[in-house]
C-alpha positions in Angstrom: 84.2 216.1 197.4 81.0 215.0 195.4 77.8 216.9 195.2 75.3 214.9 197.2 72.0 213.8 195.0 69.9 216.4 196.3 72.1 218.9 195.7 72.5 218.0 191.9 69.2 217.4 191.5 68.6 221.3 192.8 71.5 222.5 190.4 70.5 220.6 187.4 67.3 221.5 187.4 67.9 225.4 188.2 70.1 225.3 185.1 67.9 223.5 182.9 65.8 226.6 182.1 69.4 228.3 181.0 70.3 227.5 177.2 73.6 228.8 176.6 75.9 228.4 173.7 78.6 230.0 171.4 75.4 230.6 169.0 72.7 232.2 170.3 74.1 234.2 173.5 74.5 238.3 173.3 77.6 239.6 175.3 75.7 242.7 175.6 72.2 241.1 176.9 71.5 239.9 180.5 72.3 236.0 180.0 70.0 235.0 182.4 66.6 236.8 184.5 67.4 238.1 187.5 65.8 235.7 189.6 67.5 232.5 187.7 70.6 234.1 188.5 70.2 234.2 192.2 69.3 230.7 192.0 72.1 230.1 190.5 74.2 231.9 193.0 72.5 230.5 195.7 73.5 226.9 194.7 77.0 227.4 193.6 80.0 228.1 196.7 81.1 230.9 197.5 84.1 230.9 195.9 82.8 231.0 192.6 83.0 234.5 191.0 79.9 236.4 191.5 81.1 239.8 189.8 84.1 241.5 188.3 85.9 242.2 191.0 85.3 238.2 193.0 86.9 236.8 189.2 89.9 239.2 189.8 90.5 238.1 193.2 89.9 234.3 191.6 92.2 234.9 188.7 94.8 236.2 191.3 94.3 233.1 193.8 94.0 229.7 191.6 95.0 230.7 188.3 92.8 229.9 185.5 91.0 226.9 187.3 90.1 225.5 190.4 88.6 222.5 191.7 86.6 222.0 194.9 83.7 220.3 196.3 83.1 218.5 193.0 82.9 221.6 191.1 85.3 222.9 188.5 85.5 226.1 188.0 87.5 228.1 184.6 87.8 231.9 184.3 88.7 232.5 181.1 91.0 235.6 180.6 89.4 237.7 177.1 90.6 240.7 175.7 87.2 243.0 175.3 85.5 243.5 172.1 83.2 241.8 169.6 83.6 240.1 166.3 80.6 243.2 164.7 78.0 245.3 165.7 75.5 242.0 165.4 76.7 241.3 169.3 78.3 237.7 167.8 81.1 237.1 170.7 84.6 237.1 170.0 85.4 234.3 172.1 83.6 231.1 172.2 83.9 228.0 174.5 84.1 224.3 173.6 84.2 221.5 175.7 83.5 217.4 175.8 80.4 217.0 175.3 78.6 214.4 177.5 81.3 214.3 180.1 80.5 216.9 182.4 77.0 219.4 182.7 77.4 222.9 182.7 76.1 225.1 185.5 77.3 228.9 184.8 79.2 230.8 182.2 78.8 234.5 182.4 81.0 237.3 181.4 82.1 239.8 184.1 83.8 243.4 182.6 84.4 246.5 184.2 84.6 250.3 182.8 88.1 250.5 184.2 90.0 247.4 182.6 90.3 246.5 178.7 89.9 242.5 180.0 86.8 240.2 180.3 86.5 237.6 182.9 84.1 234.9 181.3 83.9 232.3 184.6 82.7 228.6 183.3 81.4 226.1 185.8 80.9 222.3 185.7 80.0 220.0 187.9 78.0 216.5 188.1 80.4 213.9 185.8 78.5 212.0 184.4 80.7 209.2 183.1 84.6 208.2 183.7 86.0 210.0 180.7 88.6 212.8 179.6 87.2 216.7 179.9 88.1 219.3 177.9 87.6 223.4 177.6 89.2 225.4 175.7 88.8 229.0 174.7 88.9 230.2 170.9 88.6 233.2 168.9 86.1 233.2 166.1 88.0 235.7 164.1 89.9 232.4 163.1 87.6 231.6 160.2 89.5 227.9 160.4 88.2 224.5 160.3 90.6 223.4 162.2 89.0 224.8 165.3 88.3 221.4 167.2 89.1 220.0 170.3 93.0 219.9 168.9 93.1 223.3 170.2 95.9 224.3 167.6 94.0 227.8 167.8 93.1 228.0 171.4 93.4 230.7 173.1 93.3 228.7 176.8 93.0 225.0 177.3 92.4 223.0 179.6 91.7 219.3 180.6 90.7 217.2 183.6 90.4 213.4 183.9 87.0 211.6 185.3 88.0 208.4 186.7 85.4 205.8 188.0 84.2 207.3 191.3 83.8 210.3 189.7 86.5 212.4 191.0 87.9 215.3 189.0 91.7 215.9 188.7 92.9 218.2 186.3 95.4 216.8 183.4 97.4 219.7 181.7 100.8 221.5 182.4 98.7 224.2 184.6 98.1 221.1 187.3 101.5 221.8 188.7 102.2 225.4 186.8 101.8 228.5 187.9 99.5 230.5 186.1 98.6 233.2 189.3 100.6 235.6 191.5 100.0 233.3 194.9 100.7 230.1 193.2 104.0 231.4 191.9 105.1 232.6 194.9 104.8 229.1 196.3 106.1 227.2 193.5 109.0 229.6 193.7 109.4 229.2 197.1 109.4 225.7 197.0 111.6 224.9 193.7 113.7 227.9 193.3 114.5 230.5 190.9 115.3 227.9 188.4 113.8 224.2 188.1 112.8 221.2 186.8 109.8 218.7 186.0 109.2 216.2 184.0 110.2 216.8 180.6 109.8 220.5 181.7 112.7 223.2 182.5 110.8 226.3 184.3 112.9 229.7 185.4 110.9 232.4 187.2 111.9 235.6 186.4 111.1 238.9 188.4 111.6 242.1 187.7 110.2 245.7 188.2 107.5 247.4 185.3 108.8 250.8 184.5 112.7 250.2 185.0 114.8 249.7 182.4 116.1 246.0 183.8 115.1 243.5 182.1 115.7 239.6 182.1 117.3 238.7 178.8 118.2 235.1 177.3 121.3 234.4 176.4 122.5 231.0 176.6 123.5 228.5 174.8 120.2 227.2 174.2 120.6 223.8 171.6 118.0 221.5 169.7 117.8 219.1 173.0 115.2 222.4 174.4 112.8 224.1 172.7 111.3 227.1 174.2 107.3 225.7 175.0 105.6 228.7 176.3 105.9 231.9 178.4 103.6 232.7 181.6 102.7 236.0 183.1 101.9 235.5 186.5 102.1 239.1 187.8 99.1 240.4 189.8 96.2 240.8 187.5 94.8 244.7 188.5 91.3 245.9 187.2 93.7 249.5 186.2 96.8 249.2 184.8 99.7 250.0 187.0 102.5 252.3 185.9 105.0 250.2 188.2 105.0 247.2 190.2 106.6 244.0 190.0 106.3 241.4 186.9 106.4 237.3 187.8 106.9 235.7 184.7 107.7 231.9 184.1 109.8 231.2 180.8 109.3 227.1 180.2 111.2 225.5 178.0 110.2 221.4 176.7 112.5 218.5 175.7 112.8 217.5 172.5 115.9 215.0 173.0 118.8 213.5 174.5 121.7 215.0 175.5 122.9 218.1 176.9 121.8 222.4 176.8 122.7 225.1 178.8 120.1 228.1 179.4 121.2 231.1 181.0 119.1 234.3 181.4 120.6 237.7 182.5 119.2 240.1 184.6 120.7 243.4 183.0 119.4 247.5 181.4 117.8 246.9 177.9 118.8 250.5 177.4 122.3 249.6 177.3 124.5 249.4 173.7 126.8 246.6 173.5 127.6 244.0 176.0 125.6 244.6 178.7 126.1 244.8 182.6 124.4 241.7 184.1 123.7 241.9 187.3 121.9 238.4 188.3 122.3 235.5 186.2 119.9 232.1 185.9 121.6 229.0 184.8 120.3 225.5 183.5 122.6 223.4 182.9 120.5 220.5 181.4 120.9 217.0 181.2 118.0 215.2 179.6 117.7 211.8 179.2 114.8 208.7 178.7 114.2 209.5 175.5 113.0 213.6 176.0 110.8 212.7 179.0 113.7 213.8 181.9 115.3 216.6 182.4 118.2 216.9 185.0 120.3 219.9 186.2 123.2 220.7 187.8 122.9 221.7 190.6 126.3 223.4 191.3 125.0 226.8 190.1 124.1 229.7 192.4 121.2 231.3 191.0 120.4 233.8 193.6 123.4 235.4 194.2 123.3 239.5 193.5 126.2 241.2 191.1 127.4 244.9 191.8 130.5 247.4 191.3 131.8 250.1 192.9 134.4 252.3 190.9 136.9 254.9 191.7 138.6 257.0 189.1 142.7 256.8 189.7 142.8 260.6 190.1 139.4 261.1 192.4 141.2 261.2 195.8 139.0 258.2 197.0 142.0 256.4 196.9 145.2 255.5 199.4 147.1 255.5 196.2 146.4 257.7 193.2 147.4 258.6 189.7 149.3 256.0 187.3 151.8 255.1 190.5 148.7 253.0 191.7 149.4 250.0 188.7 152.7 249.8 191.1 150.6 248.6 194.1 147.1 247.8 192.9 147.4 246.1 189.8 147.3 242.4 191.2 143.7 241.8 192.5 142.6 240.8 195.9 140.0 239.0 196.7 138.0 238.7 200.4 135.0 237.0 201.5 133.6 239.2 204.0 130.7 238.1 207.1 130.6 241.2 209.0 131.1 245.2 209.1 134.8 244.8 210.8 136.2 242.4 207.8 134.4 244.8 205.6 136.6 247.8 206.9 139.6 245.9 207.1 139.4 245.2 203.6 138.8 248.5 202.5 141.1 250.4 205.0 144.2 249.4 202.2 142.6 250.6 199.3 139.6 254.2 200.2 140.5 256.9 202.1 138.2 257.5 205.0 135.2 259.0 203.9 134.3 256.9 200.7 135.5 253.8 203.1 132.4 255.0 205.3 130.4 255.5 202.5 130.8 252.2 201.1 130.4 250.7 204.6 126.9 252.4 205.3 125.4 250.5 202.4 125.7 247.3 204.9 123.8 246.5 208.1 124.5 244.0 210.6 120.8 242.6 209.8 122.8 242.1 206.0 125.3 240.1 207.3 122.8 237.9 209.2 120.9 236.6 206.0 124.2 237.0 203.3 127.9 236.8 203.0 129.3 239.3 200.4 132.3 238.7 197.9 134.6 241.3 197.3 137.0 241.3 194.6 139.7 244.5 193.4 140.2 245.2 189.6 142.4 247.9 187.9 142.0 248.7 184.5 144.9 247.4 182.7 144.3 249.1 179.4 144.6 252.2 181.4 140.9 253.8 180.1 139.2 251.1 178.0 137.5 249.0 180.7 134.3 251.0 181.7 131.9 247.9 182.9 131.2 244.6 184.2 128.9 241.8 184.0 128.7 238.6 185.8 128.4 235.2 183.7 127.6 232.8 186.6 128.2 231.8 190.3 129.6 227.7 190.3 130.6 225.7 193.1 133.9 223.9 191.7 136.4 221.4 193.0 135.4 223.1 196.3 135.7 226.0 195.3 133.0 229.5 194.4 134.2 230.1 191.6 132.7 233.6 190.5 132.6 234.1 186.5 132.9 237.8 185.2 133.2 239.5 182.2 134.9 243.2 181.8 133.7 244.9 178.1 136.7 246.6 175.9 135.7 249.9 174.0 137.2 251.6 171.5 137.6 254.8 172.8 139.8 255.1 176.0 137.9 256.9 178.7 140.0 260.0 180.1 140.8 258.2 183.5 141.0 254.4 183.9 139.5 253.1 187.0 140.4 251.2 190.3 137.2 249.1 190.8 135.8 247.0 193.7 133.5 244.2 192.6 130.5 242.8 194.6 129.0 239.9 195.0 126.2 239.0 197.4 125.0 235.2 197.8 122.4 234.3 200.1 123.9 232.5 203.4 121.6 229.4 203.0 123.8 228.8 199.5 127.0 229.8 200.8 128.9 226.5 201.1 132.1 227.9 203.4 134.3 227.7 200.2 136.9 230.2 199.0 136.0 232.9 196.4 138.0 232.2 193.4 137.1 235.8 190.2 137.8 234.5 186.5 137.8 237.4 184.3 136.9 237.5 181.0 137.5 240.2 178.7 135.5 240.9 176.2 134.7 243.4 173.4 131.6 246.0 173.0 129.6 246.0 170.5 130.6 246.5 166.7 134.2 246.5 168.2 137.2 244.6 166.1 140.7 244.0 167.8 143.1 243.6 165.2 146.2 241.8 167.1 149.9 241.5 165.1 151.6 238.7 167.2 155.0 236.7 166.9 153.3 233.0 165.7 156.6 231.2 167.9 155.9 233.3 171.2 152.3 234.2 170.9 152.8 237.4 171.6 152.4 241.1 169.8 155.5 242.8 168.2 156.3 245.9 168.1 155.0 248.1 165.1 156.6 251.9 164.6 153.7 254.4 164.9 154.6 255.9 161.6 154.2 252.7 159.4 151.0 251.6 161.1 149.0 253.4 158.2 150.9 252.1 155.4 150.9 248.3 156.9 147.1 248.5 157.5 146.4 251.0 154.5 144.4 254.0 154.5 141.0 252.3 156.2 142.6 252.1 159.6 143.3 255.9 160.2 140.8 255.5 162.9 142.2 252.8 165.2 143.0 253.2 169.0 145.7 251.6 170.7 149.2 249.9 170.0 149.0 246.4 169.0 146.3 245.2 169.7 144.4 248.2 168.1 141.0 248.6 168.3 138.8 249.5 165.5 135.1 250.6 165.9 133.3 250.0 162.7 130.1 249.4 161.7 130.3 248.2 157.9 131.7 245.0 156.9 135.1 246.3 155.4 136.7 244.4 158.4 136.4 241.5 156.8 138.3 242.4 153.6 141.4 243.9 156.3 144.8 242.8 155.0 148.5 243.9 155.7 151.0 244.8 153.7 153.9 242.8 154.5 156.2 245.5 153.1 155.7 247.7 156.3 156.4 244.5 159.0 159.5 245.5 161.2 162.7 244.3 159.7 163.3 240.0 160.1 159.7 239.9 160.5 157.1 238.1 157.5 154.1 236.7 157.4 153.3 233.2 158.7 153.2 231.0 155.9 151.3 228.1 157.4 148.2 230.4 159.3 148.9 234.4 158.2 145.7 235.9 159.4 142.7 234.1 161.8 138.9 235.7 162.5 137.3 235.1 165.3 133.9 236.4 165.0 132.1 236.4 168.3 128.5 238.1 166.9 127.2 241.8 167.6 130.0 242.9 164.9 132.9 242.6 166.9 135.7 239.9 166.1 139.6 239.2 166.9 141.2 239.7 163.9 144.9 238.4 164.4 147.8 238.3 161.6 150.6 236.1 162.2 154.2 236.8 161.6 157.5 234.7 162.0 161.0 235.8 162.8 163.2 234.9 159.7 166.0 233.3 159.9 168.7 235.2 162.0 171.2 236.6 159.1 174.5 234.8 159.5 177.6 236.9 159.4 180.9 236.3 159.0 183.7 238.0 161.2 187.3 239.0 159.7 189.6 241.1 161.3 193.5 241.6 160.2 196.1 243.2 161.9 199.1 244.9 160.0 201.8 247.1 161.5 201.7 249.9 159.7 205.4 250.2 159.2 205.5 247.3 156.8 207.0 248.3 153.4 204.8 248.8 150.5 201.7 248.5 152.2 200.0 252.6 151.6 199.3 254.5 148.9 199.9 258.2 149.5 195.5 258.2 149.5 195.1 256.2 152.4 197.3 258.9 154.7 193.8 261.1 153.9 191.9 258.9 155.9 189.6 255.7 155.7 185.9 255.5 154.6 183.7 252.2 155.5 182.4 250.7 152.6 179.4 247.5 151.6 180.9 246.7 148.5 179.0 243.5 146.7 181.4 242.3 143.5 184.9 241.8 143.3 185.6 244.8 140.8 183.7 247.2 143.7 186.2 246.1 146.4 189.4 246.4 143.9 188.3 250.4 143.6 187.9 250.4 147.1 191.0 249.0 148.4 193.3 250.7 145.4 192.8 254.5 147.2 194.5 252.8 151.0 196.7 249.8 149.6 199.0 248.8 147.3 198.4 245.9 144.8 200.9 243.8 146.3 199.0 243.6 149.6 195.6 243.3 147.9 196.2 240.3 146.6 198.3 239.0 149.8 195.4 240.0 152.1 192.6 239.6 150.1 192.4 237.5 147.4 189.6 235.1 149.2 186.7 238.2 147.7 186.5 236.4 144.2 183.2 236.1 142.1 182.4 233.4 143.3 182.2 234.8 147.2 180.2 238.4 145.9 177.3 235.6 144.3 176.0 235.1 147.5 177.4 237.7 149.6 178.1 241.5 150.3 181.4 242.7 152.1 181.2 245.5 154.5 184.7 246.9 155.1 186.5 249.4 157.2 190.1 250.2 157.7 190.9 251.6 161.3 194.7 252.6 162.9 195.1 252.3 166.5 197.7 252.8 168.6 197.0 251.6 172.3 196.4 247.6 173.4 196.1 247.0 169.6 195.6 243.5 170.2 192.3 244.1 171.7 190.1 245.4 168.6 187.5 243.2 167.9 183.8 242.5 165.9 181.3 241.6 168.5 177.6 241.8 166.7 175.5 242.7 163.7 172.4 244.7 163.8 169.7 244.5 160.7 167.1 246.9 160.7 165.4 248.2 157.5 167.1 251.4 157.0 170.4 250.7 159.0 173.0 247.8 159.6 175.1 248.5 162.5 178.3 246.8 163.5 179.2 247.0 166.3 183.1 246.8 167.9 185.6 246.8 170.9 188.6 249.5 170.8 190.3 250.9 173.6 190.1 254.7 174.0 193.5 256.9 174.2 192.7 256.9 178.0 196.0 255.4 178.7 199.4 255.8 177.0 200.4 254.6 172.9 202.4 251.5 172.0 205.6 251.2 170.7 203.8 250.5 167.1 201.0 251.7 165.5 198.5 248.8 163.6 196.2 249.0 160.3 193.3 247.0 161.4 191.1 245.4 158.1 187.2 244.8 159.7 185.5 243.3 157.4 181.8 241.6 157.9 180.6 238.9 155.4 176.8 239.6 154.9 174.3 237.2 152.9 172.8 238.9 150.1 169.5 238.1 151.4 170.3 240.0 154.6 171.4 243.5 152.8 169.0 245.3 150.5 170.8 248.7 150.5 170.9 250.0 154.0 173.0 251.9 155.6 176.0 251.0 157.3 177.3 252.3 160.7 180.5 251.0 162.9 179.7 251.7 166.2 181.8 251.2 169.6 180.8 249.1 172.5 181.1 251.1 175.5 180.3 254.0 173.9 178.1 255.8 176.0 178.6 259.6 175.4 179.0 259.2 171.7 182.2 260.2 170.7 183.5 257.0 168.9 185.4 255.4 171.6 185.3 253.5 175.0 186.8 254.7 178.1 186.8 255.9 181.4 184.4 259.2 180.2 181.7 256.2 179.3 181.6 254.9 182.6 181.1 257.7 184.1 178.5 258.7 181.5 176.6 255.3 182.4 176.5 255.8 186.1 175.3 259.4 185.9 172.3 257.8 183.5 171.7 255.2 186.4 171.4 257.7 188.6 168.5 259.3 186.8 170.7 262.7 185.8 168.1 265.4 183.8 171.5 266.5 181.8 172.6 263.0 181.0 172.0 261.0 177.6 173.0 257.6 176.1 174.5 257.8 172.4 173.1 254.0 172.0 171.2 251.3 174.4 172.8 248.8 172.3 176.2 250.3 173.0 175.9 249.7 176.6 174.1 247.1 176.5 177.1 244.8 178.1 175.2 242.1 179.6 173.0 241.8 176.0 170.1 241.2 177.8 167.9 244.1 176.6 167.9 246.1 179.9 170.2 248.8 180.8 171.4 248.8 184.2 173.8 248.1 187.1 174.6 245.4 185.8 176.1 246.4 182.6 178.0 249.3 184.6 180.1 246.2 186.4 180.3 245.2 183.1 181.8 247.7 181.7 184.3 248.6 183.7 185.3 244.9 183.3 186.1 245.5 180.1 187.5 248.5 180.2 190.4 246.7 182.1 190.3 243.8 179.6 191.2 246.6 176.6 193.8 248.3 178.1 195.7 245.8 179.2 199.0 247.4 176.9 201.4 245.2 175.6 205.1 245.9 176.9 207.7 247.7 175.2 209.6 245.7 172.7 212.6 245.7 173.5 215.5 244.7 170.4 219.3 243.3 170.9 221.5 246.4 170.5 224.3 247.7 172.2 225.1 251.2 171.7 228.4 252.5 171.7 230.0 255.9 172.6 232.9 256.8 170.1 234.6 260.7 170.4 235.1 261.6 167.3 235.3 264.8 165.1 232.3 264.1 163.2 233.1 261.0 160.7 233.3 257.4 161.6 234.8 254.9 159.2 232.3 252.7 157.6 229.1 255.1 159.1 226.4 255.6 156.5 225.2 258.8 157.1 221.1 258.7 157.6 219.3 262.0 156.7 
C-alpha cells in the first residue's frame, strides 16, 4: 500500500534532521536524541523493530526483509564487535542511491547474545528503478566493494515499477530465510524441491545429538552447490539443544542429468554409516540451466530402523546355527495394524520380546503410517553388524526399499537374526507391495580379496595351510575363507599378488584378466584374482589279462609279490618288468612303451593276481592332485568262491608328461569303504552304517564310494553299490574239458603210462 502525501511529507521531514552514514556514525553513541527517535517511532508501524528483542521476533517472522504498507524494512544480522577502539563500525550499509529515501537504521544488541540486529528502513520511491542493500564488512580493505556485492555479507534487491510499488527481486523472495517461513515452504513443497533453476532440500535435525544430515550423492557438474541457509529459531541465548532447519540450495549450471542424496545418519560413526532417512533429487535440468525437474518417484519422508536379536539370546522361536535352516530366506510384510504386526512376529520372537516390539506401536501409529517389515540373517555368520537405507522408490508398481548391510573385518562372536523397519507416511503409501534389495557393502579401510573360477564365477577352494604362502607373508592377518577380509590401513593392498605356485592343483592364473581392483573410496576395494581350470589331463586306459599258467611267463622275483611303479623312459620300464616277467613276454606284451611313447608320456604300472570273476577288473578314473595321483579300480572281493584259474592282470595308465610332476601314486578300490583294499559285502555295510550317522563308523575314501560321481555321498550311491557288487561277482562257470576217465585194476604199472611225479 503507498504512504499517502501527508504522511511522507511528516516522515521526510522528521528524518531530515538525521544524517546517517557508514562515515560519521559511532556504534557506541546514541544515533539520534531521544525526542527524534520517538518521532521516528511514532511515524513508522508497528511492526518495525523498536528494540532488541521486537528485531528478534522480526528476524524469526519475515526473515531478513519485509515489505508492507509501502515500507521496506531489512534487519541485518552482524556478528558484534568493531573494526578499533576509534568506534569505526565493522559493518557498513550501501544501497542505490536516489531510488528510495531512508527513514531509520539503528543497531539493537543485547548483553546476552554475541549478534547485532542493525534494522534499515526505506520508504517513499522516488522513481521506477532497481533497489539495492547490501551489508559489507570493512575489514575487506577491497576495492571491489561496490554494488557487485562479491564481498557482501547480505544482499538484497527490490524492483520499483511505475506506480511505485515495491516487490522484492532476489532468491530470498520465495526462500526461506526464518523459522516460520520455512515451516510453510516445507509444508507446502516438501522435504525436497524445486524452483526455477533452483533445487532446495530442507534438512532438520536436533543440536546436541550426534545425527547429522550428510551429502552423499552423486552430485555432477550439471549442480553446483549455491548456498546454505540456517533457518533455525534465532534465540537472544544460545541453546544447548533444540532443533536446527537448515536449507541446502543447490543452482544449475547445465543440461542434463544429477542425482543428490543426503543421509540422515551418527557423524560419530567409523565407516559406512547407518542412515536412517534419506533425501533424494533426482534431477533433470533442461532449457539451457534455467529448469530443473525431479523425479518424483522417490519417498523422501519415509523413517529407517532395525531391530536385532543375537541367534543365541532366547528372543528367538529358533536359536543357535539350526536357525540358517529356517530363517535364512527373508520375509517381507507390509503391516497396517497391531494384529498383522503380531502375526508377523508370532513366527519369529518368543513372547515377551514379541510384546516388546509391539508396545513401540499405537493404534494412533497406524492411523497416520503403514510400516515395512522385512527379516535378515547374517549370512557371514558374525560380520554383518549394521544397516543403512539408500532410498525409498516407487517402481514398475512396486516400493521398492533400497538397503545396504556393511561387512567388517572382524566376525562379531554371535551373528544376528535381524528385523528391519521401515515407516512411510500413509499420505505416500501408494497400496504397492514392499519389494528389500540388499546391498552389501564393506566398512571402512576394509579390502575383500576374492580367488574365483573365471568360467563359473565363483570362489575355489584354497587349503588353509597354503593360504600364507599363495598370498605371502603380508596376509597373516586376514579373516575368512575365500573371500578373505583384510583390514588395512596403508596402501600395500595395492601392490597384493599371488603366487601361482600355491593355487590348488589344475588351477592357473587367468591369462586374459588375472587380477581386477575395484576401489570403491574410504580405503576399502574388491580385489579379485582370476584362475582357470586347465585342461583336464587325458589318460589312457590299458588293462591285460594273462592266465597265470601260461609257460614262461614269471621269473622266480615276481612269486615275492608286485610293486606299482610311474616309470617315464623305456629303459625304466625294462628294469621294472625284468623282476615279474620273462623277456619273451616283455616284448609280446609290451613292446608299444618305445622312446618315442616316454617323449611325451609317463607309464604308471601295476601287476595284480585275482582269482574270483576275473573278467570284471577294470580302470574307472584318474585323480591329479599336487602331491598324489590316485587311480582308481573295480575288483571283486574274495566274498564269494575262486575260479577254476587264476589271472595276472597288467593295469597300466598312460599319463601326459605335463600332468605328472613327481607325485605319488596310489591304486585305490571302488567300493572300498572300510579300507582294506577290496569291495564287498563288508563295504556295504560299512556305507549304510555311515548313512546312518554311526559315532564308530568311518569312510577310507569319499571318492571310493562315490558311485553316482556326483560329489555327494549318500543313498544313492548305497543302491549303487550293491548294483555293482552283483555286476563283479557274477563268476564265470567251471570249464569243463573233453576227457573220459577210465578205471583199469592193475598191480601198479600200465603199459604206455608215463609216470607224473
Amino acid at each position: 500500500m503507498k504512504l499517502k502525501r501527508s504522511a511522507a511529507a511528516f516522515i521526510a521531514a522528521a528524518t531530515a534532521v538525521i544524517p546517517f552514514s557508514s562515515g560519521n556514525v559511532s556504534l557506541s553513541a546514541p544515533l539520534s536524541a531521544a525526542a527524534e527517535e520517538q518521532t521516528v517511532k511514532a511515524a513508522l508501524p508497528q511492526w518495525i523493530p523498536s528494540d532488541f528483542g521486537t528485531a528478534l521476533e522480526f528476524r524469526n517472522t519475515y526473515g531478513a526483509t519485509h515489505i508492507q504498507d509501502g515500507f521496506v524494512c531489512i534487519v541485518f544480522s552482524e556478528k558484534a564487535g568493531k573494526v578499533s577502539e576509534d568506534d569505526i563500525p565493522r559493518y557498513d550499509i550501501r544501497t542505490t542511491e536516489g531510488i528510495m529515501k531512508e527513514l531509520k537504521r539503528t543497531v539493537y544488541s543485547s548483553s546476552d547474545s554475541d549478534t547485532w540486529y542493525e534494522v534499515a528502513v526505506y520508504s517513499e520511491p522516488q522513481k521506477q528503478g532497481k533497489f539495492e542493500a547490501a551489508l559489507v564488512d570493512t575489514w575487506l580493505k577491497s576495492s571491489e566493494l561496490d554494488l557487485g556485492y562479491n564481498h557482501a555479507v547480505a544482499y538484497y534487491s527490490f524492483d520499483i515499477d511505475e506506480g511505485k510499488n515495491i516487490t522484492e527481486t532476489d532468491i530470498y523472495s520465495w526462500l526461506p530465510d526464518c523459522i516460520t517461513e520455512y515451516k510453510d515452504y516445507k509444508n507446502k513443497n516438501g522435504s525436497v524441491s524445486a524452483k526455477d533453476e533452483f533445487v532446495v532440500f530442507c534438512l532438520d535435525y536436533s543440536a546436541g545429538t550426534p545425527y547429522k544430515w550428510l551429502e552423499a550423492g552423486d552430485n555432477s557438474s550439471n549442480l553446483r552447490h549455491y548456498r546454505t541457509e540456517d533457518c533455525s529459531r534465532k534465540t537472544a541465548v544460545t541453546l544447548d539443544g533444540g532443533s536446527i532447519n537448515e536449507l541446502q540450495v543447490y543452482k544449475a549450471e547445465k543440461d542434463g542429468s544429477a542425482k543428490i542424496v543426503y543421509n540422515y545418519a551418527p557423524s560419530y560413526d567409523y565407516g559406512e554409516v547407518e542412515v536412517e532417512k534419506t533425501l533424494i533429487a533426482d534431477c533433470t535440468v533442461t532449457d539451457g540451466a534455467k529448469k530443473v525437474t525431479l523425479n518424483d518417484s522417490y519417498v523422501n519422508e519415509a523413517d529407517f530402523s532395525v531391530s536385532q536379536y543375537s541367534i543365541y539370546s532366547g528372543d528367538l522361536t529358533v536359536s543357535s546355527y539350526s536357525i540358517y535352516n529356517k530363517f535364512a530366506e527373508s520375509k517381507s510384510a507390509v503391516i497396517t495394524s497391531k494384529d498383522e504386526l503380531k502375526a508377523f512376529l508370532k513366527t519369529y520372537l518368543n513372547e515377551k520380546p514379541l510384546d516388546k516390539f509391539v508396545s513401540q506401536y499405537s493404534d494412533s501409529f497406524f492411523e497416520n503410517n503403514v510400516l515395512m517389515l522385512n527379516t535378515y540373517l547374517d549370512p557371514y555368520q558374525g560380520r554383518i553388524f549394521k544397516h543403512g537405507l539408500k532410498g525409498v522408490q516407487y517402481k514398475d508398481g512396486k516400493l521398492v526399499i533400497d538397503f545396504t548391510s556393511v561387512i567388517n573385518a572382524q566376525r562379531m562372536r554371535t551373528s544376528c537374526f535381524d528385523i528391519l523397519k521401515l515407516t512411510v507416511p500413509k499420505e505416500e503409501y501408494k497400496e504397492a507391495d514392499a519389494v528389500w534389495q540388499n546391498e552389501e557393502i564393506l566398512n571402512y579401510d576394509l579390502k575383500r580379496i576374492s580367488v574365483i573360477d573365471e568360467d563359473t564365477g565363483e570362489p575355489i577352494e584354497i587349503p588353509y595351510g597354503t593360504v600364507l604362502e599363495l598370498f605371502g607373508n603380508t596376509m597373516k592377518y586376514i579373516e575368512g575363507s575365500n573371500p578373505y577380509y583384510w583390514d588395512v590401513i596403508t596402501s600395500e593392498w595395492e601392490k597384493l599378488d599371488i603366487n601361482e605356485e600355491y593355487l590348488p592343483y589344475g588351477y592357473e592364473l587367468s591369462k586374459t584378466d588375472p587380477k581386477e581392483v575395484k576401489n570403491y573410496g574410504n580405503n576399502t576395494a574388491d580385489i579379485i584374482f582370476k584362475v582357470k581350470k586347465k585342461e583336464p589331463v587325458k589318460v589312457k586306459y590299458t588293462v591285460d589279462k594273462i592266465s597265470t599258467i601260461t609257460q614262461g611267463l614269471f621269473v622266480e622275483e615276481a612269486f615275492g609279490g608286485f610293486k606299482p611303479v610311474a616309470v617315464s623312459s623305456k629303459n625304466e620300464l625294462t628294469e621294472y618288468l625284468s623282476h615279474y616277467i620273462t623277456e619273451e613276454y616283455q616284448k609280446k606284451l609290451f613292446s608299444e612303451y618305445d622312446d618315442d611313447f616316454f617323449k611325451e608320456n609317463v607309464l604308471l604300472f601295476n601287476f595284480m593276481i585275482d582269482s574270483t570273476a576275473s573278467r570284471k577288473i577294470e580302470l574307472n578314473d584318474t585323480v591329479f592332485s599336487k602331491d598324489n595321483i590316485s587311480v582308481y579300480y573295480t575288483a571283486p572281493s574274495t566274498d564269494f568262491g575262486i575260479c577254476n584259474t587264476d589271472y595276472l592282470w597288467a593295469l597300466q595308465v598312460t599319463v601326459p608328461k605335463s600332468g605328472y610332476s613327481g607325485q605319488k601314486i596310489e591304486w585305490k578300490c571302488m567300493g572300498d569303504a572300510n579300507g582294506d583294499g577290496s569291495f564287498g559285502i563288508a563295504d556295504i555295510v560299512t556305507l549304510q552304517k555311515w548313512l546312518a550317522a554311526s559315532s564308530d563308523t568311518e569312510l577310507s575314501d569319499l571318492k571310493a564310494v562315490d558311485i553316482c560321481e556326483d560329489d555327494v555321498i549318500d543313498v544313492f550311491d548305497l543302491v549303487s553299490m550293491r548294483k555293482k557288487l552283483i555286476e563283479v561277482h557274477q563268476l564265470d562257470k567251471p570249464v569243463t574239458y573233453g576227457i573220459e576217465a577210465q578205471y583199469v585194476r592193475t598191480n601198479g604199472y600200465v603199459d604206455g603210462a608215463e609216470r607224473i611225479y
